[in-house]
N, C-alpha and C positions, 0 to 999 in steps of 0.2 A: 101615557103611563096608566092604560085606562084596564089593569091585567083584573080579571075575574079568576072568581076562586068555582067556578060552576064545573072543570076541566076534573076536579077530582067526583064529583058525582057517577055515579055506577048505574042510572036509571034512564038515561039523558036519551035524547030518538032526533031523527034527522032533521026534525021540523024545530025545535028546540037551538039547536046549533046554528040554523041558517037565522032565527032569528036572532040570536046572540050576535050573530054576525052584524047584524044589521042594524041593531039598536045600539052597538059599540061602534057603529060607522066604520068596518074592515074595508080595505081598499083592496088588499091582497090576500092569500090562503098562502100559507107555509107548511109545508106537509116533512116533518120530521122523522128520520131512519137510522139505524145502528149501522154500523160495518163491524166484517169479524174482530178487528180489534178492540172496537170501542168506542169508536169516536162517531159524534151525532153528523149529521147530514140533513142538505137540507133541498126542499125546489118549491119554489114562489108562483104562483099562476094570479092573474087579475080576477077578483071576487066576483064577478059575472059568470065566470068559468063554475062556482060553487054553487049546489041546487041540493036538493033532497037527493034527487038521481046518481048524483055523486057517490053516493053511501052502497051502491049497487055498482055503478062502472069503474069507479076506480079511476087515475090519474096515470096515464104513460110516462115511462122512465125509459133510461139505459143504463143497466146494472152492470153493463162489462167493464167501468172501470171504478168502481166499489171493493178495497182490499177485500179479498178474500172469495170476492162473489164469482156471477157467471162469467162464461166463455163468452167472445163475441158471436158467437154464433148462436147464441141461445140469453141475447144479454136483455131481451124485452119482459119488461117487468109491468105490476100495476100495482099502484100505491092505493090502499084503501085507506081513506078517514075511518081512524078509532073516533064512534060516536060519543064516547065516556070523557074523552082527552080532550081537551079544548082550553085556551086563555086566550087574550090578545097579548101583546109581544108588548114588553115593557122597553126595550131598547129599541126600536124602528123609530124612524122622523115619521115614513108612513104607516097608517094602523093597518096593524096585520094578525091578523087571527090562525095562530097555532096550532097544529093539530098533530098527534103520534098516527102515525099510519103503520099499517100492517104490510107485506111484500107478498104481493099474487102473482103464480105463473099464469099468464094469461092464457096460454094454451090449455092447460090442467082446472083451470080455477081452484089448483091447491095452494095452499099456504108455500111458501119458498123455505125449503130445509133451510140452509143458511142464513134466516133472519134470524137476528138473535133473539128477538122478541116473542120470536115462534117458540123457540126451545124455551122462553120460560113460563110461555103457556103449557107447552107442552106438560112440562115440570110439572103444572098446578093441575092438570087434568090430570096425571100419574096417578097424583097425592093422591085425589079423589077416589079412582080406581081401584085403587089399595083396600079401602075402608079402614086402615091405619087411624087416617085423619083425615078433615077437609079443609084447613088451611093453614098454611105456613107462613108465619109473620117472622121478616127479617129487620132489622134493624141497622143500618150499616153506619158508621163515624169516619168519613174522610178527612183525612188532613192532607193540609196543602201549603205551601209555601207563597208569599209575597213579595217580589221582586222589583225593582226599580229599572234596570235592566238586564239584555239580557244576551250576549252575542257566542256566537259557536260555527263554527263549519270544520270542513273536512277536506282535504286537495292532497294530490297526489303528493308535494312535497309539503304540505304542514295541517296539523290539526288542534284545535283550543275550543276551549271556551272561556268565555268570563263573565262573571254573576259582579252585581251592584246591587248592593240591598240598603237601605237607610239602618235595617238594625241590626246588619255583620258588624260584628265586633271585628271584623279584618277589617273592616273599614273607618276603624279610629282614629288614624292619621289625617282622613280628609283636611284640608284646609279648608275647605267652606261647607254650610249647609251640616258644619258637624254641634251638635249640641249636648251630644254624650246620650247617656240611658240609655246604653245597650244591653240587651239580655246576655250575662254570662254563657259561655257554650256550655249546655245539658242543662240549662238552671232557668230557661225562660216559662218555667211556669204558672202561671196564673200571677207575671206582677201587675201592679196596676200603672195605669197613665202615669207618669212620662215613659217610663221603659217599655211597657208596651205601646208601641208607636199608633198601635192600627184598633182602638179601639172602637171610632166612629167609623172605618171603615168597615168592620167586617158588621156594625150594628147598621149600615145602609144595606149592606150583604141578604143579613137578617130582614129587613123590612121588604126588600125586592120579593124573598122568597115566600112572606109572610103573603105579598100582595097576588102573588100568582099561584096562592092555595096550598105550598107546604104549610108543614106546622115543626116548628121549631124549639127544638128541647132547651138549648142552652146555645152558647158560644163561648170560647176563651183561647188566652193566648196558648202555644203548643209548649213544649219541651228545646227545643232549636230555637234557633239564632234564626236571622232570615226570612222575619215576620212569620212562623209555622203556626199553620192557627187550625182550629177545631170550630166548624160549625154542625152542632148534631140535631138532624130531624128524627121527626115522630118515627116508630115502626108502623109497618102496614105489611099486606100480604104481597107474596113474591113480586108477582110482574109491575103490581105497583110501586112497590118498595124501589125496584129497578129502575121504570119511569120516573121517577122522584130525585133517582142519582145522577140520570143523566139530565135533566133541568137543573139539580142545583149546580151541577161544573157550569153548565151555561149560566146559568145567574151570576155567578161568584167571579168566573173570567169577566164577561162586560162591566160588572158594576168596578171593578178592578183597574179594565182599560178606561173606563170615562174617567179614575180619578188619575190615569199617568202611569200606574202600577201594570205587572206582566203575574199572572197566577202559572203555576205548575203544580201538575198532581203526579211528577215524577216521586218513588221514594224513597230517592238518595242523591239529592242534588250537591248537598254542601259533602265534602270530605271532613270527619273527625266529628261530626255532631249527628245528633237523632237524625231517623228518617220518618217518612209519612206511611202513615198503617190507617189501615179500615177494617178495624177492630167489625166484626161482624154476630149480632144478637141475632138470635133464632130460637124457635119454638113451635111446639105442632099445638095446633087444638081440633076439636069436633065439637062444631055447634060452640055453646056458648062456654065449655069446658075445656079448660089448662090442660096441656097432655105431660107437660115435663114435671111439674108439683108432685112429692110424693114424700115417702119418709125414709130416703135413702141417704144417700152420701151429697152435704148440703142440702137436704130438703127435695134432693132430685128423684121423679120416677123411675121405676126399671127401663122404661122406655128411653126415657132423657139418656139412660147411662148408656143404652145399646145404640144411642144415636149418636154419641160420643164415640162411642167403638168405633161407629161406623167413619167417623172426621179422621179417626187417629190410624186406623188400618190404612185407608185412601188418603190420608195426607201426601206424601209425597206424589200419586198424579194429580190432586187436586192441585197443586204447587204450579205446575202448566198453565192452569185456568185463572186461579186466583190471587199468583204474583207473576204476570205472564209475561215479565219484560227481564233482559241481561240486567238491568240496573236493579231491579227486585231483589239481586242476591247482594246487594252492597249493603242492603237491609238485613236480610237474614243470616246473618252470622254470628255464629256460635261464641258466647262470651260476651258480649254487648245488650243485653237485658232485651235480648229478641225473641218472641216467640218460637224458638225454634226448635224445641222438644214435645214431640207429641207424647205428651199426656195431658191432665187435665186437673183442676185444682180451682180452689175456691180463693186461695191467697196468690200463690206465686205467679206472677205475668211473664215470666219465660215460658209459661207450661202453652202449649197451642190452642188450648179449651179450657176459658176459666169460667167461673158459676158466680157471678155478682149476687153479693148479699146484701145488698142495700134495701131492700124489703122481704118478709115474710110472706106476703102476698101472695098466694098462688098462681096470681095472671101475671106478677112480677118473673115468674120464674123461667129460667131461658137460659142459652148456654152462648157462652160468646167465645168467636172463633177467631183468632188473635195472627194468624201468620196474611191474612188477605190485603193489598194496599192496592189504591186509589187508582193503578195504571190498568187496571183491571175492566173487564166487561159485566157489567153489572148483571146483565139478565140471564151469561154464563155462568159467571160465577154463584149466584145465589142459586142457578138452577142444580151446578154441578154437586155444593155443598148440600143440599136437601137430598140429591138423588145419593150420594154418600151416606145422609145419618140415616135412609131409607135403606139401605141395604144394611147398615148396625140394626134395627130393628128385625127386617125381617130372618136376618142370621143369627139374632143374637148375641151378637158382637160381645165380649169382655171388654171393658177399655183398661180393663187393669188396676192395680193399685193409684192412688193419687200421686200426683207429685207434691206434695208439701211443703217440704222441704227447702231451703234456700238450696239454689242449683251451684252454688258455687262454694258450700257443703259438702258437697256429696265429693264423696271419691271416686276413684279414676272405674273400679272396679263397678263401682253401682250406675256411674254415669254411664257407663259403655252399655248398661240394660234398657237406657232409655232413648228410641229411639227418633230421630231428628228429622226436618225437613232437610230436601237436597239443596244442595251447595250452588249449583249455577241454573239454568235455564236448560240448558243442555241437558243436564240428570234429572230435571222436571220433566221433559220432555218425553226422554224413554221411560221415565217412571207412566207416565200415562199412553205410552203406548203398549204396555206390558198389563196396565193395569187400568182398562175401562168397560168391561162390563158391566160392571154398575149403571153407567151412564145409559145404556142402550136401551135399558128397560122400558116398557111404554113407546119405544122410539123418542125418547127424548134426544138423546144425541143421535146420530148415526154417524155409520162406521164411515162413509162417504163425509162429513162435516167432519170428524176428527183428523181422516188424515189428509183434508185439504188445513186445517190448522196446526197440524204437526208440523206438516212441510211449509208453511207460510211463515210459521217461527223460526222454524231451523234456515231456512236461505234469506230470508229478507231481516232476521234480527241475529240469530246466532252466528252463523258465517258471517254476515256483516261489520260486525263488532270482531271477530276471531279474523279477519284477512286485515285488520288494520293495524299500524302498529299505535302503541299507547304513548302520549307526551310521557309519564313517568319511565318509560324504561330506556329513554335518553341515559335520564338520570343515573340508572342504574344500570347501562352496557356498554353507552357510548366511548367509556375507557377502557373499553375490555381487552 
């Protein structure tokens, strides 16, 4: 449990690492990767294998069976240690020394399009280029649920699932192991011990991620039933802010399995209660200077407002990228106190962009972007959203009047002006493929990387989910 905080350092060089290695006694090297979905990856070599030289040759892979990556015939990869990235593994019997790696074509020695880690370099290099700005600090708040267990499949003649959670309130009847202090459905906010069940768990959560060099704002229980809980880290700048989400899903799932519990950052697991959003804070600056601070609407700059423009024009294809799953729209629907009206507002949390006033501050000041949740790929997503409020600056973007107003106010006639994130995955989909040049600029995306992700969504999640039939429409045809 011997994890170092030295992995967020920015200065660090190959002779550095090898000793860290070596005075935490690593047995093994774990070289860490994204797939186009999201989910981390990993490959182990014996620490003899690790040298300075490493940081030049790289580590062989076979990336042909990585969702989303190469062909088999072009599937030889090299994994580079990020010399910046480094801890030991808080979860290993044997000590092993972690590292983010970057994905090289060995033939090319270029960067691999399809890393995601590339595109949110890329991203940061754009910003630069611009002279807009030179950094973009994201902020992001996952929420996640806590489960007890957890079973599901799929067969040609039957399909289920079933959730166990200690603080489903469906699960009041238990005869044993039941003690009561459930969170009401919608009301599980912020109670304390007994009703919140999981309070030293998620504070072990917290100290895992404290040990292996996040920095930890707060933690509390969620809005759901389900153990839904809230752990928020510090903001930092894109790729890091990235690296920092996909460690904490790792931290938060093992420290979760050691205590018997099962995490999901699906968000919309339970039916009739909250789901899990990552509520996402952003902001530009140059040098030591706040770019969004100014004496506009909220205290916002003209820039903050045209970067807003830029969220609420592209919102529906950023919707692809930043709720990138079928079950994403069980979240975003209209009428359910969901993000799902692009505009922007200082009060109301239906609006997709709201402006937190909890300080005056001008380093306080940032715009948080409210439809993104936790199924998401972090170093697309944050890269997608910046290269969005980039393009509201450099066009100018309006974002329009505020939304104010309670949404459930307003009438049919004024509701109809304001317009919405898409309704399934499917209309996310073609929304961004109708609508991504934004993203090209700089070659952050390319044209080649979107429509292997277009069509990776639409066969392997949309069709998938659309050729099957659904348990509830038993319910509702089986007599027909």
């Amino acid at each position: 449990m011997a994890a170092q905080k030295e992995h967020l350092e920015e200065m660090a060089d190959p002779k550095t690492v090898v000793e860290f290695a070596r005075q935490n006694g690593a047995k093994l090297l774990d070289l860490r990767f994204t797939d186009l979905p999201g989910l981390w990856h990993h490959v182990s070599y014996p620490i003899d294998q690790f040298s300075e030289a490493s940081f030049d040759d790289g580590f062989g892979m076979d990336g042909s069976s990585i969702r989303g990556w190469a062909a088999i015939h072009e599937s030889d990869m090299l994994l580079m240690p990020d010399v910046n990235w480094y801890m030991m593994d808080p979860f290993t019997e044997v000590p092993t020394l972690v590292m983010v790696a970057d994905v090289i074509d060995p033939v090319t020695k270029q960067r691999y399009d399809r890393d995601p880690r590339y595109i949110a370099k890329k991203a940061e290099m754009y910003l630069a280029s611009t002279g807009m700005a030179d950094t973009a600090f994201f902020g992001a708040e996952a929420e996640f649920f806590i489960f007890d267990n957890i079973r599901f499949d799929q067969t040609v003649n039957e399909g289920f699932y079933f959730i166990d959670a200690e603080e489903g309130r469906w699960n009041s009847g238990r005869e044993s192991n039941n003690l009561g202090y459930r969170p009401r459905y919608k009301e599980g906010y912020f109670p304390v011990p007994p009703t919140d069940h999981y309070q030293d768990l998620r504070s072990e959560m917290v100290m895992a991620m404290q040990q292996c060099g996040l920095t930890v704002e707060c933690h509390h229980h969620e809005v759901a039933t389900g153990g839904q809980t809230e752990i928020d880290l510090k903001f930092d700048k894109l790729v890091r802010s990235a690296d920092n989400m996909m460690l904490y899903k790792y931290i938060v799932k093992n420290v979760a399995n050691q205590y018997g519990k099962t995490v999901t950052f699906m968000p919309k697991p339970l039916f009739n209660d909250n789901g899990s959003g990552m509520h996402t804070h952003q902001s530009l600056w140059k040098g030591s200077t706040p770019l969004f601070a100014g004496d506009g609407y909220a205290g916002l700059s003209q820039m903050a407002l045209w970067y807003i423009g830029g969220l609420i024009k592209h919102g529906p294809a950023l919707a692809a990228v930043i709720a990138p799953t079928t079950n994403s729209y069980k979240r975003l629907v209209p009428g359910f106190e969901a993000p799902v009206n692009l505009a922007y507002s200082r009060r109301n949390r239906s609006a997709a962009c709201r402006i937190p006033m909890y300080s005056a501050s001008p380093k306080a000041k940032r715009v948080e972007f409210r439809p993104p949740d936790p199924s998401c790929n972090p170093y697309m997503a944050f890269a997608a959203m910046m290269m969005a409020g980039l393009d509201g600056i450099e066009n100018k973007l309006n974002p329009g009047q505020p939304l104010d107003k309670d949404i459930y106010d307003l009438g049919p006639e004024e509701l109809a002006k304001v317009p919405s994130m898409p309704g399934s995955l499917e209309d996310a989909l073609d929304a961004l493929e109708s609508d991504h040049q934004f993203l090209l600029k700089g070659d952050v995306f390319t044209e080649e990387l979107l429509r292997t992700y277009i069509d990776y969504k639409r066969t392997k999640e949309v069709d998938a989910i659309r050729l099957r039939p659904h348990p509830y429409e038993f319910s509702l045809y089986y007599d027909i």
